[in-house]
Structure formats: structure tokens, C-alpha cells
Phi, psi and omega in degrees: 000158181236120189279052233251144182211134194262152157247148150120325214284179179165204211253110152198161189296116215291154195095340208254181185227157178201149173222140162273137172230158169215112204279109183266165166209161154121242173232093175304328169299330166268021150252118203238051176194161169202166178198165167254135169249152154218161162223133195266202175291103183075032137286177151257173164285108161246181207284176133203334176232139156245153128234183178259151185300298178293271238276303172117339171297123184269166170197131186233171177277191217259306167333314192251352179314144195021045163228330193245140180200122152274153187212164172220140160263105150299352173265340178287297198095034188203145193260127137254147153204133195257144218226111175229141160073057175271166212237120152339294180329338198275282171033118166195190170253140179225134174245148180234135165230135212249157193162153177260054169171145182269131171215164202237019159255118179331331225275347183277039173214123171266342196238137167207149198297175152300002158079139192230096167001116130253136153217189214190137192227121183278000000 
């Protein structure tokens, strides 16, 4: 099994930065993808990041292009995004997910973290 556990989220002003980490533990090695999900109130779960693990290559939704970059430290074992000139809109539950392949679909992920509060205040 695989353990994803997120940090970082909170309360900020719209214009503002925040960046999330997400902590893997367990058996990491078959995960060879990882992504950020969010969900707002009366929303779906949507895609806003991916990368591949190994290789290093990102993909993002069309919403967060140049405001948002994931990145990974492999000696840490941990996924950041970093979130600059956020939007209310942004406002979610943001989840890290796991998985063997970046896809911008929930169902293309098997491990997922317990999700961490943003919000954005206009």
C-alpha cells in the first residue's frame, strides 16, 4: 500500500501564493505517477496537475497553465504545487494522487491523500 498525506493548505487573498506538499510512504515504487486533484462544494473532482515520477514531465489543466507548477524532490519522496495569483475560483479541497500514469481522470489514479482546504478570499 501506498500513503499520500498533503500539506500546506489554507486561508489567502486573492493575488496571493501558497504552495502544497504531499508526502508519500509505504511502496512507492509502483507508483510511477503522481497528480493534484481539487474539488470545490457541488463540484466533481477535477485534474489541475500531473507529473511522471522518473522522467519528470508535467501536464496541467488549461485553468492553472502559468499560475501553478508541480514539481517532486525524490530524495524526499514528496510532490509540491505551488499555487501563485490565485483566484477565488480556485477555492477546493486539493488532493495528491497516485497512480501508474498521468491522466487527468480521478479513475487513472489508485492512492489518494486525505485532501487539504484552500480557500481564496476576494
Amino acid at each position: 500500500q501506498v500513503q499520500l498525506v498533503e500539506f500546506g493548505g489554507g486561508l489567502v487573498q486573492a493575488g496571493g501564493s501558497l504552495r502544497l506538499s504531499c508526502a508519500a510512504s509505504g511502496r512507492t515504487f509502483s507508483v510511477y505517477a503522481r497528480g493534484w486533484f481539487r474539488q470545490a462544494p457541488g463540484k466533481e473532482r477535477e485534474f489541475v496537475a500531473g507529473i511522471v515520477w522518473s522522467g519528470g514531465s508535467t501536464q496541467y489543466a488549461d485553468s492553472v497553465k502559468g499560475r501553478f507548477t508541480i514539481s517532486r524532490d525524490n530524495a524526499k519522496n514528496t510532490m509540491y504545487l505551488q499555487m501563485n495569483s490565485l483566484k477565488p475560483e480556485d477555492t477546493a479541497v486539493y488532493y495528491c494522487a497516485g497512480g501508474e500514469r498521468v491522466g487527468d481522470s480521478p479513475a487513472s489514479y489508485k492512492y489518494w491523500g486525505q485532501g487539504t482546504q484552500v480557500t481564496v478570499s476576494s
